[in-house]
C-alpha positions in Angstrom: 0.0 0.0 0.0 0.9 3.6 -0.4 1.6 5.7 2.1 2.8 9.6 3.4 6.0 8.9 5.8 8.8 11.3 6.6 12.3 10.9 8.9 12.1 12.0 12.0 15.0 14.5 12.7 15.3 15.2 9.1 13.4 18.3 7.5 11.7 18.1 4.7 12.0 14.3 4.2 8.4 14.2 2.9 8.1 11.3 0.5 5.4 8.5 -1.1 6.6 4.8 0.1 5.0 1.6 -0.5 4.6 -0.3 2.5 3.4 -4.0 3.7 -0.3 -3.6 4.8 -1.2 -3.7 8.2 -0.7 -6.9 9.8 -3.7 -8.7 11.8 -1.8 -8.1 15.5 -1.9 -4.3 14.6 -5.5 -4.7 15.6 -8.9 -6.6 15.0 -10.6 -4.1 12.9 -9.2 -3.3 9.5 -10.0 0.4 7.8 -9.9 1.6 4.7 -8.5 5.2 5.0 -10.8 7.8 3.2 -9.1 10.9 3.5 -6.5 12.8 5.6 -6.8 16.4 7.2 -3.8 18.1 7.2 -2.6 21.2 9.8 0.1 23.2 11.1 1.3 20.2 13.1 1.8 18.3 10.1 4.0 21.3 8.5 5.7 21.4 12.4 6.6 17.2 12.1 7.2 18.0 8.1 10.1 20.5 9.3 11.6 18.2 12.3 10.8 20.2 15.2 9.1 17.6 16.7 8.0 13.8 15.4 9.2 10.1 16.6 8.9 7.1 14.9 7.8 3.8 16.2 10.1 1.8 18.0 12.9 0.1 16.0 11.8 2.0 13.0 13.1 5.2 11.5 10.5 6.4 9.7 6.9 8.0 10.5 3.6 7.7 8.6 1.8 10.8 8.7 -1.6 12.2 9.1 -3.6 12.4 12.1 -6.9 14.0 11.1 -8.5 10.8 9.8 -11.4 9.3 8.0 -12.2 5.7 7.1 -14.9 2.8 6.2 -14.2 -0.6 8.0 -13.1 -3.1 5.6 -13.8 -5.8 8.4 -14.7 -6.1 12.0 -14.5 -8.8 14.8 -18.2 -10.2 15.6 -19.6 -8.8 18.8 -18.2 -5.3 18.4 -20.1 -2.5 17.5 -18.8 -2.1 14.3 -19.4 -3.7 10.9 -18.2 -3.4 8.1 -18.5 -0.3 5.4 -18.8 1.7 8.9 -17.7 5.1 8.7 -14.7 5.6 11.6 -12.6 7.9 12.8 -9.2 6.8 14.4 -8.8 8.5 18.1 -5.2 10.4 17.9 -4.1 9.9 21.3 -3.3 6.9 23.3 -2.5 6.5 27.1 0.8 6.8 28.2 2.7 3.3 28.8 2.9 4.1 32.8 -1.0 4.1 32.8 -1.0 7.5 35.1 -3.9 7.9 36.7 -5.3 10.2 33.9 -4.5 7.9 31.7 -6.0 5.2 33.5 -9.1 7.4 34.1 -9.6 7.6 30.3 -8.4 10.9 30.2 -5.5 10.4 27.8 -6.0 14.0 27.1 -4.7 15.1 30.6 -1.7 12.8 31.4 0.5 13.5 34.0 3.8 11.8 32.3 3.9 13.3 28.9 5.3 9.9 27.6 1.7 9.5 25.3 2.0 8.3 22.0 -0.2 10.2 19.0 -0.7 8.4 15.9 1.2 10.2 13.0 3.1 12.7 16.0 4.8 10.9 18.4 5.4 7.2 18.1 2.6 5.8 16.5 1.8 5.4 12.6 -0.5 7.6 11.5 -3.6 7.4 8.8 -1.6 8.9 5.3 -1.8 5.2 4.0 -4.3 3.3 2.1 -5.0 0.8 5.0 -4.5 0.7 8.7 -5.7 -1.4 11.9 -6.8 -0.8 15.6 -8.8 -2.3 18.2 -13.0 -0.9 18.7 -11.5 1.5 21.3 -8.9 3.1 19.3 -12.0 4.5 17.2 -15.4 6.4 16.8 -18.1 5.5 14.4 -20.1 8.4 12.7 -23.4 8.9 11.2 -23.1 7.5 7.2 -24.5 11.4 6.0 -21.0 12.7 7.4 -18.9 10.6 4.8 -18.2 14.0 3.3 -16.8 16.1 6.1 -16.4 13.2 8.7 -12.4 14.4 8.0 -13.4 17.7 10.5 -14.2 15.4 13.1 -10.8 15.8 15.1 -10.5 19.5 15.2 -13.6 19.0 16.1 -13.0 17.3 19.2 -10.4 20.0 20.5 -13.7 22.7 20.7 -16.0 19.5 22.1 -13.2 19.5 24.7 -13.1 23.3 25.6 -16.8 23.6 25.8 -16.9 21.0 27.9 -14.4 22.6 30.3 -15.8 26.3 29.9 -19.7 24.9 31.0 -17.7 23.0 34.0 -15.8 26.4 35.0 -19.1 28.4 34.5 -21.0 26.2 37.0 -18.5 27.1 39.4 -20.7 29.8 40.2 -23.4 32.2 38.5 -22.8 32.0 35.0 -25.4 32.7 32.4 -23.3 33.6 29.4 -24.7 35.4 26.1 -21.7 36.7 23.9 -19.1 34.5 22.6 -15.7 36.3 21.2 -13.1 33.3 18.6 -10.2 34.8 17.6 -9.1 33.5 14.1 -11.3 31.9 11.6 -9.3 29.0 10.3 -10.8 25.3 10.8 -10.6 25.4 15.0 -11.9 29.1 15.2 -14.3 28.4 13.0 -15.9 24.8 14.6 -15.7 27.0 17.9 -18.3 29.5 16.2 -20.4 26.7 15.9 -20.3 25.3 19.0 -21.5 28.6 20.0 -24.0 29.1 17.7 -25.3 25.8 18.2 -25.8 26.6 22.0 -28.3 29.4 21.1 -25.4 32.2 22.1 -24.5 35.9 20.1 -21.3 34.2 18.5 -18.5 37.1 17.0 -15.0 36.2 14.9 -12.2 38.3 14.5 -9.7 37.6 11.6 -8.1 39.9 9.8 -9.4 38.3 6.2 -12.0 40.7 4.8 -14.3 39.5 1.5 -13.2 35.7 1.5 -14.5 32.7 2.3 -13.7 32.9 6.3 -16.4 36.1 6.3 -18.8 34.1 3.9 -18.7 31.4 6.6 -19.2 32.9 9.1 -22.3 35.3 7.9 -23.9 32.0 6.8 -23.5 30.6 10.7 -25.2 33.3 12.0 -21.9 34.6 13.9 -20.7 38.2 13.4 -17.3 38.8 11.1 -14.6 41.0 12.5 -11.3 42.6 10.7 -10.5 45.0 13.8 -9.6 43.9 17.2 -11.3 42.5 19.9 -10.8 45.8 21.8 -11.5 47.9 19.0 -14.6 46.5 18.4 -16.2 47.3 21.9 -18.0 43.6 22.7 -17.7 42.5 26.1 -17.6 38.6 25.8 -18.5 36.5 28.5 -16.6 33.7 26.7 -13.2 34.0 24.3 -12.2 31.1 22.6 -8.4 32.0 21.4 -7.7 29.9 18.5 -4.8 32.1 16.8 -1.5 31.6 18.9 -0.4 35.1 18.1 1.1 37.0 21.2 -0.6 40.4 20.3 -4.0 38.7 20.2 -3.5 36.7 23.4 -2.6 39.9 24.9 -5.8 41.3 24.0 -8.1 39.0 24.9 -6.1 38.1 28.4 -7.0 42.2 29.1 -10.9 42.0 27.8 -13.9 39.8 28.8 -17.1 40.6 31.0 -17.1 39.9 34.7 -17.5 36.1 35.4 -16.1 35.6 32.0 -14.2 32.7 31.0 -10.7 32.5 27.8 -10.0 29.1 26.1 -6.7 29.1 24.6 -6.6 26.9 21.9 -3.8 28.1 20.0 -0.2 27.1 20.0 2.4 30.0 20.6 6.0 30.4 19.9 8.2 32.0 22.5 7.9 35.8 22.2 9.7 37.8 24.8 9.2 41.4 23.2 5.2 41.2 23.8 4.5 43.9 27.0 2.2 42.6 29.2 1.2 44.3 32.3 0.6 41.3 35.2 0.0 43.8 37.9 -3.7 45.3 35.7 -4.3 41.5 34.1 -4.0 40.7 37.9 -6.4 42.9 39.1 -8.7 42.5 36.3 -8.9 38.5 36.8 -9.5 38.5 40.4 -12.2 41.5 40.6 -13.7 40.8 37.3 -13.7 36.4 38.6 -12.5 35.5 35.0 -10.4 32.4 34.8 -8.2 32.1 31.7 -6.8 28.4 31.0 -5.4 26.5 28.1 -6.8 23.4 26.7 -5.2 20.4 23.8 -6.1 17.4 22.5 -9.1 15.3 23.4 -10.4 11.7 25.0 -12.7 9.6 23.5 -15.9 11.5 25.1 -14.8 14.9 23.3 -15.0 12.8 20.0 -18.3 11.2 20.7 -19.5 15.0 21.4 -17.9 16.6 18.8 -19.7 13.8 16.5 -22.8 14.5 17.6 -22.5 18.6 17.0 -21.1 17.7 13.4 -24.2 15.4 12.9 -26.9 17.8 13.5 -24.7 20.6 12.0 -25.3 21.8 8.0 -23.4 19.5 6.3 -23.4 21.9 3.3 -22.0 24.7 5.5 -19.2 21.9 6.8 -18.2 20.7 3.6 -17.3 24.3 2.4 -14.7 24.3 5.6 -12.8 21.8 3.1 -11.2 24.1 0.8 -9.5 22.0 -1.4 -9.4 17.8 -1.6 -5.7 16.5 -2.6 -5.3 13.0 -4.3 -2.8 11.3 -2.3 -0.1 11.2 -5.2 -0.3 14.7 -5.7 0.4 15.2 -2.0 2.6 18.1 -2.6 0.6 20.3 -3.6 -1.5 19.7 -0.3 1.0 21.5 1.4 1.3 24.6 -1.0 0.0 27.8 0.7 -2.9 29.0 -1.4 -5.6 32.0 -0.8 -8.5 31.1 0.4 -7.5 28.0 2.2 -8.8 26.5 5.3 -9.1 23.3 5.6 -7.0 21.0 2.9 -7.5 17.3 3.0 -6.4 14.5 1.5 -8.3 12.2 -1.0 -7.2 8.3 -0.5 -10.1 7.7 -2.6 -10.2 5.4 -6.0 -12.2 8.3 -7.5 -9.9 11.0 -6.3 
């Protein structure tokens, strides 16, 4: 079979390789992979500043955004074949800490996880691959389209979760929602929000392009100034950008009560003033709570499942900017205008 794989330690080592198929000890179910959603993590693995392979390998198939169809399935599981799945990204860490062991993978105390297509583990850029029932989640058959949005999904399933369990520390009856950046993430976030009956509002600084389009046809406000330029008081910020200046702003704004998801991944940046002495005061007299949230267990991908299910799966599939054939995987990575989401097709008919 064909399949994505780079060298761990070596940049740009992107290449096609044919490889054995999975073999049966891999796991009991067999999938067919479907297509591949690609992200900056890819481009960070792509570039060697992070990636392991497999033990006693040196090599690492990519991909961890994932859709398949089982091919076949052990009898008494819940799954059959020409089931739609989607591969869960993280596993629990070999100690078994007691996160881990808890099922909250998610939040483990050792950092020695494995990720399928990061750290460790194969991921789902080839034409076949195996697991166990556990390793996966089966979706609804009218999400074969944009099942592939399923695991950014999860990462907003997750920080909804956590803001509604902070909210109910206390009074909390929250009506404006503030995402920062409009990509895939910022985007899914909207959503959630929208979904929940809220006032949903999304800076980016795209004007006229498909992000705005998007988000108009959600129902959410569009934004090209700044969240403190543009005078709303959220009582929830989903950050979903990374960039210091933004996380600045939205660490000094929010409504009293409120509560900031960071979603985003930053680089070090030591030139970015920030006054702890006011965001002090502002946090304790205002109660806010700021906190920072990444990957997902297997109950943020059953959730997230269920918001893409009863979501517009015309408005989803438009997330999907452009669809890759798997030989032409180069051009996957290519930075074009207008993209948001790229995948890649494993498909015959790609």
């Amino acid at each position: 079979m064909q399949a994505l794989i780079i060298t761990p330690g070596q940049k740009d080592s992107l290449e096609l390789r044919d490889l054995p198929e999975p073999e049966a000890g891999e796991g009991s179910v067999l999938v067919e992979t479907l297509a591949v959603g690609l992200c900056a993590t890819d481009r960070e693995v792509i570039a060697a500043e992070f990636g392991t392979a497999p033990e006693d390998r040196d090599y690492l198939v990519m991909g961890h955004e994932n859709l398949g169809r089982v091919v076949e399935a052990p009898e008494g599981s819940d799954l059959a074949a020409g089931d739609l799945v989607v591969g869960i990204v993280r596993r629990p860490c070999a100690e078994n800490c007691r996160a881990c062991a808890a099922g909250e993978w998610d939040m483990c105390l050792t950092g020695t996880y494995t990720e399928h297509g990061i750290e460790g583990l194969d991921g789902f850029a080839r034409e076949y691959w195996r697991g166990d029932p556990d390793d996966m989640v089966k979706l609804e058959p009218s999400l074969e389209r944009v099942g592939v949005l399923l695991e950014p999904a999860t990462i907003l399933a997750k920080a909804w979760e956590q803001i509604d369990r902070i909210g109910g520390r206390a009074y909390f009856r929250p009506q404006v929602v503030a995402v920062t950046g409009a990509g895939p993430v910022g985007l899914l976030g909207a959503l959630f929000g929208v979904q929940r009956g809220l006032e949903v509002h999304v800076f980016d600084l795209e004007e006229d392009g498909p992000k705005e389009k998007l988000t108009k046809e959600l129902g959410a406000v569009f934004h090209t100034d700044t969240l403190p330029e543009s005078g709303i008081n959220p009582d929830i910020i989903i950050e979903c950008t990374g960039v210091p200046t933004v996380i600045n702003d939205v660490l000094q704004h929010g409504a009293k009560n409120s509560v900031t998801c960071l979603t985003g991944v930053s680089e070090a940046d030591g030139e970015q003033p920030v006054d702890l002495g006011a965001l002090n005061l502002n946090l304790v007299m205002d109660n806010r709570v700021v906190f920072g949230t990444v990957n997902a267990n297997r109950r943020h991908y059953l959730k997230a499942a269920a918001a893409l299910a009863k979501s517009d799966a015309r408005w989803l599939e438009q997330l999907i900017s452009r669809r890759v054939p798997l030989a032409d995987y180069a051009q996957a990575f290519e930075d074009r205008d207008g993209d948001i989401k790229v995948v890649l097709d494993l498909r015959d008919d790609a």
